[in-house]
Backbone as numpy.savetxt, mean C-alpha at the origin, in Angstrom:
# Nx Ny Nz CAx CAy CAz Cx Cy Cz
18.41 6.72 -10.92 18.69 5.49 -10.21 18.24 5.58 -8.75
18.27 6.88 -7.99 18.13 6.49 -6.89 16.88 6.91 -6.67
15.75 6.91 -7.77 14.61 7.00 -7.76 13.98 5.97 -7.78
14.30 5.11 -8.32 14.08 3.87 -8.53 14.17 2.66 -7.26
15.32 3.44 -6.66 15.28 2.86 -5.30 14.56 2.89 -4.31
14.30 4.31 -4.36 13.06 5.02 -3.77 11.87 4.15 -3.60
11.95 3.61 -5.15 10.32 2.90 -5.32 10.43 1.40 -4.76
11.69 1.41 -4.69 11.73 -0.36 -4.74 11.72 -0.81 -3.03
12.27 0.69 -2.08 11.95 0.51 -0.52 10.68 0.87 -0.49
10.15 1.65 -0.82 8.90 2.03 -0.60 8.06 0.47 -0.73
8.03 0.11 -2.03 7.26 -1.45 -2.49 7.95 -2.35 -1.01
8.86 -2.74 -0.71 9.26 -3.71 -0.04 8.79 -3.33 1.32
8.91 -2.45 1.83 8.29 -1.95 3.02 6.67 -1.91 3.53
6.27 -1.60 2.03 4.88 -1.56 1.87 4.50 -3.24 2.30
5.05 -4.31 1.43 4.48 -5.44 1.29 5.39 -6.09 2.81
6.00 -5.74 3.47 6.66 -6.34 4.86 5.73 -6.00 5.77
5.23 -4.44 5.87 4.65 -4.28 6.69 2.90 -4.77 6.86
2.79 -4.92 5.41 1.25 -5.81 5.17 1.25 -6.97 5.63
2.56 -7.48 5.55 2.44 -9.49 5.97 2.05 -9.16 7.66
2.97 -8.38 7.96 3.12 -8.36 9.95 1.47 -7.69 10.01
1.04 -7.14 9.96 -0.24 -6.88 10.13 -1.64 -7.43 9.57
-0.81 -8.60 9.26 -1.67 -9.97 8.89 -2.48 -10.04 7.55
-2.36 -9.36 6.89 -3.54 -9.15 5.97 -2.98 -10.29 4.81
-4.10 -10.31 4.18 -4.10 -11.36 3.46 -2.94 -11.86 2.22
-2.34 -13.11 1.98 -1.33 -13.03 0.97 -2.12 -12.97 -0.61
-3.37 -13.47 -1.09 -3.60 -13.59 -2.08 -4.83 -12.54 -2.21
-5.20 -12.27 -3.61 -6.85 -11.23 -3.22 -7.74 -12.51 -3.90
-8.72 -11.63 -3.57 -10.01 -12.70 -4.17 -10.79 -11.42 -5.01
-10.82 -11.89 -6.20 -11.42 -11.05 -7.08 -13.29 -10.94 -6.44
-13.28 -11.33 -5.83 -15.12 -11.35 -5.34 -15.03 -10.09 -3.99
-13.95 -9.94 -3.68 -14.33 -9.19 -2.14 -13.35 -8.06 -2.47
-13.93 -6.87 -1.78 -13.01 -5.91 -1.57 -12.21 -5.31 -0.62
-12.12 -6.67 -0.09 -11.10 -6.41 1.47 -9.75 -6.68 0.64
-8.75 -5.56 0.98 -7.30 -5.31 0.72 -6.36 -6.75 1.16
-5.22 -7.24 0.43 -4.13 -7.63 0.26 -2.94 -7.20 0.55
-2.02 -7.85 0.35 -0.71 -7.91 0.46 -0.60 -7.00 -1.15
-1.00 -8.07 -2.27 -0.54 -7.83 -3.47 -1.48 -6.84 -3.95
-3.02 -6.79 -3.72 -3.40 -5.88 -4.50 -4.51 -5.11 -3.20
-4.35 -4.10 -2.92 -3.85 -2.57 -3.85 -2.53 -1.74 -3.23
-2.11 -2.22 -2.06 -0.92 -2.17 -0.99 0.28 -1.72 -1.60
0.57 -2.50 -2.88 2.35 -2.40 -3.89 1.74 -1.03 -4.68
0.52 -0.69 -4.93 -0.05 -0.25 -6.39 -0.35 1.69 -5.22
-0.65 1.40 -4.03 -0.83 2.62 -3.20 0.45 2.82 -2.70
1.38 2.32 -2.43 3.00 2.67 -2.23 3.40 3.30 -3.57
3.24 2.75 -4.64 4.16 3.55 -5.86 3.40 4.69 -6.07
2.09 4.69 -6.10 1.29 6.08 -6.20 1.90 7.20 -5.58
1.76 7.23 -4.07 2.50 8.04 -3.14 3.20 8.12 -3.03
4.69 7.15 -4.01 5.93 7.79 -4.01 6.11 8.57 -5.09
5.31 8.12 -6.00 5.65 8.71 -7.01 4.84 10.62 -6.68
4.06 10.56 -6.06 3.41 12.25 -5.58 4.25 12.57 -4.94
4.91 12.22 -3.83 5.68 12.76 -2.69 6.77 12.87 -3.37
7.56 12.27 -4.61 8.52 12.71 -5.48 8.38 13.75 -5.91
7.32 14.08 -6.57 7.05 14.72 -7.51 7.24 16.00 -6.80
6.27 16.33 -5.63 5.78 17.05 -5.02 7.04 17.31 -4.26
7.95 17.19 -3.06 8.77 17.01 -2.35 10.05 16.12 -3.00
11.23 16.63 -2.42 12.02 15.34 -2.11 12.33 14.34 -1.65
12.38 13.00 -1.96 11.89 11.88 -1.33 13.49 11.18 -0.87
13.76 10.63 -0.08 14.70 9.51 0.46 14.24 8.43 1.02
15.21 8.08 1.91 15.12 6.94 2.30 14.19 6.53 2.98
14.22 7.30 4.26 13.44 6.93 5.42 11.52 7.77 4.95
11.36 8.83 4.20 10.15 9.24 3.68 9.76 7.99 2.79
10.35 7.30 1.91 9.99 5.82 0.85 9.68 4.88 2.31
10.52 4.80 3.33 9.69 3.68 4.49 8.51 3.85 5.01
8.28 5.45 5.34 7.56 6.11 5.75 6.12 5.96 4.85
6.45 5.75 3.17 5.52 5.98 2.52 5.06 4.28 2.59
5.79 3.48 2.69 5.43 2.28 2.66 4.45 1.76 3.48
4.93 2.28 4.64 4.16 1.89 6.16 2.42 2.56 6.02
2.66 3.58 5.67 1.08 4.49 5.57 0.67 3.56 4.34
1.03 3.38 3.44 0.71 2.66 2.33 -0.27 1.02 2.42
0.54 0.13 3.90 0.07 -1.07 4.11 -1.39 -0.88 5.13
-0.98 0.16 5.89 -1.71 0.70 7.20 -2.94 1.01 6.99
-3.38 2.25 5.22 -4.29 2.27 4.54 -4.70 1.57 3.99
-4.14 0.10 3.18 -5.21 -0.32 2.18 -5.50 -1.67 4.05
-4.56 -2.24 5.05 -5.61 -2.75 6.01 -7.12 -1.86 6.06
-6.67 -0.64 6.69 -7.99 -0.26 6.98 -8.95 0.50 5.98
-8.75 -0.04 4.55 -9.76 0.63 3.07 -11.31 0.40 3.49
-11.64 -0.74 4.05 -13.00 -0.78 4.68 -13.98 0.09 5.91
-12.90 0.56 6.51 -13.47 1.54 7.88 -13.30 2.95 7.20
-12.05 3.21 6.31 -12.27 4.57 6.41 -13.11 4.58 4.81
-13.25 3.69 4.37 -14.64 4.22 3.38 -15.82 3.03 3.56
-16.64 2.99 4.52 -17.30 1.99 4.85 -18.82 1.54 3.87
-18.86 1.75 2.69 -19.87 2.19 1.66 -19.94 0.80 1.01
-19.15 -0.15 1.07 -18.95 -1.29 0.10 -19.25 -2.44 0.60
-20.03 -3.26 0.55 -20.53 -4.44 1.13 -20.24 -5.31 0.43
-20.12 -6.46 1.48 -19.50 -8.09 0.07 -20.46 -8.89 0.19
-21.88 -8.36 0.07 -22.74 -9.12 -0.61 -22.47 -9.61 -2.16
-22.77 -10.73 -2.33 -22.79 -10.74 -3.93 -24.39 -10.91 -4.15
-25.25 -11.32 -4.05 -27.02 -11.65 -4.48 -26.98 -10.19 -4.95
């Protein structure tokens, strides 16, 4: 149970801290600039679920994981800069 919780601050934190740093509410299947919804909720449970696995996780490490979670998929374009949204 309180693993589960784990996941569920981690997710909520993840997607709070994505809105305040403006990024987008919906994705667009054509571009690969990051969301709120996709890949932000989907890179928070990843990393909680490692940092579980790996370590013991609480409260403030699930906020912790959230925040790095929104912080990375904002900046998925700079730190892998390889992907262009050309479509032609």
């Amino acid at each position: 149970m309180v693993l589960l919780i784990n996941y569920a601050v981690s997710l909520v934190s993840a997607i709070v801290v994505g809105a305040v740093l403006g990024m987008k509410l919906s994705f667009d299947m054509d571009s690969f600039e990051g969301s709120v919804l996709f890949p932000t909720p989907f890179v928070a449970i990843g990393l909680t679920a490692l940092i579980g696995y790996l370590i013991t996780l609480d409260l403030v490490s699930s906020i912790i994981i959230g925040i790095f979670a929104s912080v990375f998929s904002k900046f998925t374009n700079k730190i892998f800069p390889g992907v262009n949204n050309d479509l032609n």
